[in-house]
C-alpha positions in Angstrom: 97.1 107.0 108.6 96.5 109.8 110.7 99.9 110.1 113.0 100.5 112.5 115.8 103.2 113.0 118.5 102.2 110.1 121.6 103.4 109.2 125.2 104.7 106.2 123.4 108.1 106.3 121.9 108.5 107.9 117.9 110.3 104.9 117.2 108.3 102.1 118.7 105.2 103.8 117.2 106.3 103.8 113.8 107.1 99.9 114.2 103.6 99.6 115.2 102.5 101.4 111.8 104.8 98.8 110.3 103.6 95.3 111.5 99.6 96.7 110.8 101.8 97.3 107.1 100.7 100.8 107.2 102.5 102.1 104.4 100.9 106.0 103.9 100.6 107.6 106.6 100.0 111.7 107.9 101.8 113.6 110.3 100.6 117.1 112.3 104.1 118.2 111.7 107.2 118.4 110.0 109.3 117.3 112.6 112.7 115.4 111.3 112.7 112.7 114.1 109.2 111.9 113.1 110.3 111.3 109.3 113.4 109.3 110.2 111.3 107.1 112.8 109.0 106.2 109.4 112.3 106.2 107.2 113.4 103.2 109.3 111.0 101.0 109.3 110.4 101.5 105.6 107.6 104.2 105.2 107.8 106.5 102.6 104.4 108.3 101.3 104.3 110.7 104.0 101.8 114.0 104.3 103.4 116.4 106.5 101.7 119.7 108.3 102.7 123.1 108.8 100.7 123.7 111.6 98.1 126.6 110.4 99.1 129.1 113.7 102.3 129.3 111.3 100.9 130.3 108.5 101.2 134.0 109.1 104.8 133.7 109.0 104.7 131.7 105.7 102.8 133.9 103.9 104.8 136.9 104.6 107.1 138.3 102.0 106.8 138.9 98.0 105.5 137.0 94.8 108.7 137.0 93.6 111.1 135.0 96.2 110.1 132.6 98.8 111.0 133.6 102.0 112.7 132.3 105.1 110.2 130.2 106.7 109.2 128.5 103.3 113.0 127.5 103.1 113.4 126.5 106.0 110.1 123.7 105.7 111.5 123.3 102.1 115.0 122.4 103.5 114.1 120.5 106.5 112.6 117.8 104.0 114.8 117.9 101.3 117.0 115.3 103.0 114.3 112.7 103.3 113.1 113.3 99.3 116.7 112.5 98.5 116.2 109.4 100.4 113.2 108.9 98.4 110.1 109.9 100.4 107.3 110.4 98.5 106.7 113.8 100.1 103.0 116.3 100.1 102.6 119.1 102.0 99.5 120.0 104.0 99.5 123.8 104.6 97.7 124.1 107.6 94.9 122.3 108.8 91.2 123.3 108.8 91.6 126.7 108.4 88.6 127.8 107.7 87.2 126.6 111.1 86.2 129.2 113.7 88.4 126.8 116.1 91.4 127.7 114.1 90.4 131.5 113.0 88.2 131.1 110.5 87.5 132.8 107.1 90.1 135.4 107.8 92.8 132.8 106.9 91.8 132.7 103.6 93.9 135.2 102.0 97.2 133.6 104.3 96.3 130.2 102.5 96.7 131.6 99.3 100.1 133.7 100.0 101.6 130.4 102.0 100.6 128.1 99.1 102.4 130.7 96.7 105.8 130.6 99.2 106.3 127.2 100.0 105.5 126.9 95.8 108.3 129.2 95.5 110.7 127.5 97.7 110.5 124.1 96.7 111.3 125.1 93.1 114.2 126.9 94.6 115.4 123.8 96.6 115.2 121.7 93.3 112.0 120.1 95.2 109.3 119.8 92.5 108.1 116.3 93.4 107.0 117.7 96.4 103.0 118.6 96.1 100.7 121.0 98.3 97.4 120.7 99.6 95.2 122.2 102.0 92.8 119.9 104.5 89.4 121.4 104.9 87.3 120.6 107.7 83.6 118.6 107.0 82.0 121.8 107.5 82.9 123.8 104.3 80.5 121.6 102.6 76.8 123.1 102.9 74.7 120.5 100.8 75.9 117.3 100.9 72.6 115.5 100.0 71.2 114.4 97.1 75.4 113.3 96.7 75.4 115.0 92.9 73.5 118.6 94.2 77.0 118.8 96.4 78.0 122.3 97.3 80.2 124.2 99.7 79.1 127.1 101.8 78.7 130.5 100.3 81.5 131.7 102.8 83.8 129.8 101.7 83.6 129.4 98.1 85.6 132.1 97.1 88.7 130.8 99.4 88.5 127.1 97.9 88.3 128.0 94.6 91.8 130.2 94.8 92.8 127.4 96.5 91.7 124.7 94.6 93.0 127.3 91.5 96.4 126.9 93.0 96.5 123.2 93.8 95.3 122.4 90.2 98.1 124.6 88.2 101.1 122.9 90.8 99.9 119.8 90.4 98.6 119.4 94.2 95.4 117.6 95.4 92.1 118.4 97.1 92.2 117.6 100.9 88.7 117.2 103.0 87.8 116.0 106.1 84.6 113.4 105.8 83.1 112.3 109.1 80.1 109.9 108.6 80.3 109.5 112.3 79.6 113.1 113.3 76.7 113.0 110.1 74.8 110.1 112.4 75.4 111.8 115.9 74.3 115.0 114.4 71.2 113.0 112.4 70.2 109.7 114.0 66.8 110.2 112.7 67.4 110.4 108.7 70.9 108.8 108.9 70.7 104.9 109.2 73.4 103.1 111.4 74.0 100.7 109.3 74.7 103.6 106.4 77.0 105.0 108.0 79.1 102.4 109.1 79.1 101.4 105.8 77.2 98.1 106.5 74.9 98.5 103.7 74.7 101.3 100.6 72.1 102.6 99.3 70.4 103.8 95.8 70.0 108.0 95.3 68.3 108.7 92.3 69.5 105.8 90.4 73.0 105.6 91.7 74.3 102.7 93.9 76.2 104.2 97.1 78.2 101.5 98.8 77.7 104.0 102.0 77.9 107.2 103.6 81.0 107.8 103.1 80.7 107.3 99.7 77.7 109.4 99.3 80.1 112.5 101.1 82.7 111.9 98.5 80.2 111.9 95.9 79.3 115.5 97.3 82.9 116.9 97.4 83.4 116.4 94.1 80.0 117.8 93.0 81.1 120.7 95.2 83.8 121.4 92.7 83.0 120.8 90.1 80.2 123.4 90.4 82.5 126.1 91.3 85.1 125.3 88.5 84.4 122.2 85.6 88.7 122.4 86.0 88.4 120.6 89.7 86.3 117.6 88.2 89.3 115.0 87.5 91.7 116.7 89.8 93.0 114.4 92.4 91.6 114.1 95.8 92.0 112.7 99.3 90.0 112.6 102.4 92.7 113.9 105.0 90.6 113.0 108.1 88.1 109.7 108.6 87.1 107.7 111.9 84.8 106.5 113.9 85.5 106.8 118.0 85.3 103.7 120.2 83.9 104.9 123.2 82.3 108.2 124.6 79.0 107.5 123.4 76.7 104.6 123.2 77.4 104.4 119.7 80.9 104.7 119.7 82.2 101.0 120.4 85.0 98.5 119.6 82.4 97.0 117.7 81.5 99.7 115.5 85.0 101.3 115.0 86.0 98.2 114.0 83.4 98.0 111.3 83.8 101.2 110.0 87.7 100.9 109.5 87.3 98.1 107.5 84.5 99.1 105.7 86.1 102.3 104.7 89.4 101.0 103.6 87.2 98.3 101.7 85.5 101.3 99.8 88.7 103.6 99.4 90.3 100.0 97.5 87.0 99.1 95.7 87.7 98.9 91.8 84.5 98.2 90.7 82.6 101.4 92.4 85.1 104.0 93.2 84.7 105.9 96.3 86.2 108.6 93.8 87.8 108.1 90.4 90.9 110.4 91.5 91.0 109.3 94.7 94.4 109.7 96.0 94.9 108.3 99.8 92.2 108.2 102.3 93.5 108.7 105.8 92.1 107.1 109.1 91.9 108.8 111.8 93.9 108.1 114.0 96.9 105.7 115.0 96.8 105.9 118.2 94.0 107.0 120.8 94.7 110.7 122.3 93.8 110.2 126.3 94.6 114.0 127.4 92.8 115.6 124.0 89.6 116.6 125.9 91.1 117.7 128.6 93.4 120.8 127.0 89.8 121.9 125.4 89.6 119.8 122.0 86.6 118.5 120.5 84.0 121.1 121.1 80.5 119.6 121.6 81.8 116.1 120.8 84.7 116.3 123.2 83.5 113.2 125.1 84.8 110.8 122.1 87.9 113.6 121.1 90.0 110.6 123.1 88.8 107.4 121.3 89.5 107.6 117.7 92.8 105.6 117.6 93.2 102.2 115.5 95.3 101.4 119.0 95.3 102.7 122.6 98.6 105.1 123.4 100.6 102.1 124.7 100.1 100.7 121.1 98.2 97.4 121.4 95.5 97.5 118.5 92.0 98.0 119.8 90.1 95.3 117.2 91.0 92.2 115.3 91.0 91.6 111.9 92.7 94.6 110.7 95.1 94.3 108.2 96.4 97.1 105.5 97.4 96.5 101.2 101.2 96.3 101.5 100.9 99.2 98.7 99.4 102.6 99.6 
């Protein structure tokens, strides 16, 4: 469960998390008030950010030591491990995106990954894992599902990366938007498909959805650029469907695709992914001033709706209920 900082209170939004029985949930932050407000009411897998304008500063220094600002993230958690938070890392988010600089971060993803590596093994931190969220966009062919491949500009930068979470143990983080696949699509992309209402069969394979077909992708996607990436672990980091802004983004259909996608993410019998770690919805709450400070680019309109609840945290649909394990 996506999580970010709200008008309403840290604490009485973490009880919120709590009576929905939200048990995993993501933060844009590592902010200590944040982790103790999920501490309290008894949530412990926990993906924390360091925001990626910081990653200059935490890829700076040597191969050989960490430096200070991979500490300092390092020691800011170590008292909520010891408490025993089941802890990740997210080192910045999108990067790759022109909105947050682009291709040029690449070779600051690969330095940071190597710090904060660094200075959690100094800090005696090593059940602490790293990823990287990429944004929707890295993948270039994402149909037929098994042809899955990532844009030739950014190849070079996941596969170090990818290099880097596979030897530390880390995952594979993506951002997977059937919503923004539809908008972009109405034509070729069925409704129905993408809410996950009804799968579909792709060249003999049964897809329970969209979503499922983008996963599908991903993992094609790596597996061309390294046979290594095919069983390592992976999460979808970003996942929604907006409830207004647009005449297809309803109550009605954000409802349906929440529960459809956490349906898929716990399906035994056809795996969204066979290493699937967490799938993350996007978001807790809704975001009412996003737009307006210039988020959201062409889909700015709906940049406000995504929320599982409004910002005074009353839930926006019925029926919505989470596993009491992550």
């Amino acid at each position: 469960m996506a999580f970010q900082k709200r008008r309403l209170d840290v604490n009485i939004a973490a009880r919120r998390l709590q009576d929905l029985r939200i048990q995993c949930v993501r933060l844009w932050n590592y902010d200590s008030s944040y982790l103790s407000a999920l501490l309290d009411v008894g949530i412990r897998d926990v993906l924390v950010n360091v925001p990626t304008h910081e990653l200059t500063e935490l890829a700076d220094g040597s191969r050989g030591s960490p430096n200070d600002k991979a500490l300092s993230v390092a020691r800011a958690l170590k008292p909520f491990a010891n408490q025993g938070m089941s802890l990740r890392i997210a080192v910045g988010n999108e990067p790759l995106a022109s909105w947050e600089g682009g291709t040029g971060n690449g070779p600051l993803l690969i330095a940071a990954l190597e710090q904060m590596h660094m200075a959690l093994a100094e800090e005696q931190l090593d059940g602490i894992r790293l990823t990287v969220p990429f944004f929707n966009g890295v993948l270039h062919t994402s149909y037929p599902p098994e042809r899955g491949s990532f844009g030739s500009a950014y190849t070079q930068t996941i596969s170090q990366v990818a290099s880097v979470l596979l030897r530390t143990g880390g995952e594979f983080t993506i951002h997977l938007y059937p919503w923004f696949a539809r908008k972009g699509n109405p034509g070729q992309v069925p409704l129905d498909l993408a809410l996950g209402r009804r799968g579909t069969d792709v060249h003999g394979r049964h897809y329970s959805g969209l979503l499922h077909m983008q996963v599908v992708a991903t993992r094609a996607a790596l597996t061309q650029l390294d046979t290594r990436f095919g069983q390592m672990p992976l999460s979808i980091g970003e996942c929604g469907w907006p409830s207004a802004g647009h005449p297809e983004a309803t109550l009605q259909h954000a409802g349906d695709f929440t529960r459809n996608a956490m349906d898929a993410a716990n399906d035994i019998d056809m795996p969204l992914d066979p290493h699937l770690r967490t799938l993350y919805l996007f978001e807790a709450f809704d975001e009412q001033s996003k737009s307006s400070h210039g988020h959201g680019g062409s889909s700015r309109e709906t940049e406000n709706h995504f929320g599982l609840m409004r910002e005074d945290g009353t839930l926006k649909y019925d029926n919505l209920w989470f596993l009491d394990e992550p």
